[in-house]
C-alpha positions in Angstrom: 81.0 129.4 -49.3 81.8 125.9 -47.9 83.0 125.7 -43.9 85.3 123.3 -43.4 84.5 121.3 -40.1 86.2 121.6 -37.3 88.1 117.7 -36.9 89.0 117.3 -33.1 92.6 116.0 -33.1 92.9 112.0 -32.3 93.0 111.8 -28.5 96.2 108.9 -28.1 95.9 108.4 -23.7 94.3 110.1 -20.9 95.2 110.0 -17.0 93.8 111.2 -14.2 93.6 115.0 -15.0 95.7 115.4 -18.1 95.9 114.3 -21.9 97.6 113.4 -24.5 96.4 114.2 -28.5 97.3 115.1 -31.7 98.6 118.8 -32.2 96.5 120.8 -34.7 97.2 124.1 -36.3 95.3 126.2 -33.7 97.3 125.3 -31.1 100.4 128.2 -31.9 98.6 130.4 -29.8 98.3 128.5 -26.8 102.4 126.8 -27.2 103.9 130.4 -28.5 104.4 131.5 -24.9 105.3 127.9 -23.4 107.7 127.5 -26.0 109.2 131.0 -26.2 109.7 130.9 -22.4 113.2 131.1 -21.7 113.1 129.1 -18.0 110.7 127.0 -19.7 112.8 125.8 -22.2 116.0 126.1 -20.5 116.6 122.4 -20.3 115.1 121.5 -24.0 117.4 121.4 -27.0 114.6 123.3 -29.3 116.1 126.3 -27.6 113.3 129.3 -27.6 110.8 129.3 -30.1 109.6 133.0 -32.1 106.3 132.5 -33.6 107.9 130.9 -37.1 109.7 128.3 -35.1 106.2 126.9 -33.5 104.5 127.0 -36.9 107.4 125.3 -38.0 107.1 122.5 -35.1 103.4 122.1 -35.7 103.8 121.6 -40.0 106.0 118.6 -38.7 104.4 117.5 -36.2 101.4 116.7 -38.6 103.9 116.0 -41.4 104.4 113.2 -39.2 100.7 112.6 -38.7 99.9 112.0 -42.3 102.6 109.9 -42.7 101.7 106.1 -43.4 105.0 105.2 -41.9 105.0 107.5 -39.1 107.9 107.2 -36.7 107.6 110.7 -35.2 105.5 111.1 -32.1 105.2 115.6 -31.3 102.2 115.3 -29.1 100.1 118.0 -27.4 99.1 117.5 -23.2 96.4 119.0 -22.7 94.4 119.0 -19.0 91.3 116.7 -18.9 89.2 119.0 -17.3 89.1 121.6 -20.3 91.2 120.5 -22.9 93.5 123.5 -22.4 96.7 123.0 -23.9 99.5 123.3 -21.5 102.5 121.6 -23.3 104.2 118.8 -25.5 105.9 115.8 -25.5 107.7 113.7 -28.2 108.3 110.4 -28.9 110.4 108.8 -31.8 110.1 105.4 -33.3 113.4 103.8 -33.4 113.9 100.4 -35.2 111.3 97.8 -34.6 110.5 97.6 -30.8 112.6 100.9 -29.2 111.9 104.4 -29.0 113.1 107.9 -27.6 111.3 110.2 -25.8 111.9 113.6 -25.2 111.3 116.8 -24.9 108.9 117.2 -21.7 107.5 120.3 -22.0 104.8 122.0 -19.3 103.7 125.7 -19.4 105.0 127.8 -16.6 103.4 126.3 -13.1 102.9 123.4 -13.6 106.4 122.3 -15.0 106.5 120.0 -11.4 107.1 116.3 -10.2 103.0 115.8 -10.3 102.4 117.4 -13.9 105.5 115.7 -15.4 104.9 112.3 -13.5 101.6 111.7 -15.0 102.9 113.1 -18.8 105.8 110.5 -18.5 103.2 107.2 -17.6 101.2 108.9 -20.3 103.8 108.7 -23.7 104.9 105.3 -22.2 101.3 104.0 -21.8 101.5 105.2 -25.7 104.7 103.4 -26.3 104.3 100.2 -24.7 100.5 99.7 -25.1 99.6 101.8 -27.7 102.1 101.0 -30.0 103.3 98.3 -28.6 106.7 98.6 -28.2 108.9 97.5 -25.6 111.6 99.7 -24.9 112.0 103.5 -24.7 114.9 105.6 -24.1 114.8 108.7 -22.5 117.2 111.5 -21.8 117.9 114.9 -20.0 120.6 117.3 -19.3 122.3 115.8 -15.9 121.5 118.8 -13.8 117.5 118.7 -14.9 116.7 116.9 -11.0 113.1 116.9 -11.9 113.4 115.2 -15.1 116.0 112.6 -13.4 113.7 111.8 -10.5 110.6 111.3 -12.9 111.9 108.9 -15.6 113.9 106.7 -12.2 110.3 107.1 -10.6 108.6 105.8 -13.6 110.6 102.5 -14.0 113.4 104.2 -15.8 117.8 102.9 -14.9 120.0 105.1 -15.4 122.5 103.9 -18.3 125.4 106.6 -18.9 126.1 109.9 -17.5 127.5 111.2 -21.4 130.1 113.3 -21.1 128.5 116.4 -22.1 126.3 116.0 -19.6 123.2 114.0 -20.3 121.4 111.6 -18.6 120.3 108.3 -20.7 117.4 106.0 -19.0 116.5 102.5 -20.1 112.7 101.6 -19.4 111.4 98.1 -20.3 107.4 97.7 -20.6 107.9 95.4 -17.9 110.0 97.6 -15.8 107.1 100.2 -16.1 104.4 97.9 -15.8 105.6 97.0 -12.1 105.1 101.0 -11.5 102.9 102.2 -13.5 100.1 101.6 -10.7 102.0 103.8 -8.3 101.5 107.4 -7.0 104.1 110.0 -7.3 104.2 109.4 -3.6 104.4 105.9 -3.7 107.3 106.1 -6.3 109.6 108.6 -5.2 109.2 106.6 -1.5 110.6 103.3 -3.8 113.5 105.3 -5.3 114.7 106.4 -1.6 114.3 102.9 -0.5 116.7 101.7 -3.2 118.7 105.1 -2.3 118.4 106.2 -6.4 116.8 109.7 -5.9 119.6 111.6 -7.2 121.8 109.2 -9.9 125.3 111.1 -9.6 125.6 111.2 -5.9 124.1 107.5 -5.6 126.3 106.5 -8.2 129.5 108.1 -6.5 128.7 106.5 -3.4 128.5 103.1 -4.8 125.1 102.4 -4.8 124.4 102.7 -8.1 126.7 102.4 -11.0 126.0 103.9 -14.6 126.3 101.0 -17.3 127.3 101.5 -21.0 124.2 101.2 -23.5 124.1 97.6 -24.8 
């Protein structure tokens, strides 16, 4: 009987000590417990995933992978070191030049500022220099701190608190080019010099004031 061979899934941007590549069906084992992880997902609109649910995410994610005129972006971080899966991140072609990402995902322990930093840089090295694009949205619920502190941190401004409680970031390729050469340390140093750590309370105080999406 024929063996199919084992195709190792396009590798789209790597970083210091993590990865980003294509998901493949073999991962539902290692995302089944990061995505069925209630604190996990807590703050991600998928909601809790049952076995059926992650298949279900992995047929579309390479749906979108065989798709000539892909626009969907469901990518799997993995860690450099040993290509062990630890989470996901999307990213979804909007119009010509724009895009939204979303959907951060990290297993348990290492869902922190250092992990999430370095996936952030990672999807918009993909988006700006990948697929060269030149502006990405991102969003999160407004009490996600660590999602807010990562996407100001990584060249993002904050646009609109919505009123059911999101947070909407504008990033231009330029805006994350003049960061993107910075450490974690480095950043979050920047934010507290320009008194942007936390949005709400910097935009209550008058420091920083949430603008409408053009």
């Amino acid at each position: 009987m024929a063996i199919t061979p084992l195709i190792e899934p396009q590798v789209w941007r790597e970083g210091s000590t993590l990865a980003l590549r294509e998901l493949a069906p073999s991962d539902a084992g290692a995302l089944e417990p990061i995505l069925g992880d209630p604190d996990v997902m807590r703050h991600i609109d998928l909601g809790t995933l049952d076995s059926a649910g992650v298949a279900a995410l992995l047929a579309r994610a390479r749906a979108d992978q065989a798709d000539p005129a892909r626009r969907g972006y469901r990518l799997g971080i993995v860690q450099r070191g040993d290509g062990t899966l630890v989470g996901t991140i999307a990213l979804d072609v909007q119009g010509l030049s724009n895009a939204h990402s979303h959907s951060i995902i990290l297993r348990p322990g290492m869902a922190n500022m250092t992990a999430g930093f370095e996936a952030v840089h990672l999807i918009l090295g993909v988006a700006f220099e990948q697929l060269e694009l030149s502006h990405v949205w991102c969003t999160c619920y407004a009490d996600n701190t660590v999602a807010t502190r990562l996407f100001l941190a990584t060249g993002g401004v904050l646009q609109a608190e919505h009123a059911r409680g999101f947070h909407f970031f504008s990033i231009l390729k330029d805006q994350w080019r003049d960061v993107s050469s910075l450490t974690l340390r480095e950043a979050l140093t920047l934010l507290r010099r320009n008194g942007a750590v936390s949005p709400a309370i910097a935009a209550r105080s008058g420091r920083l004031r949430p603008q409408s999406p053009a």
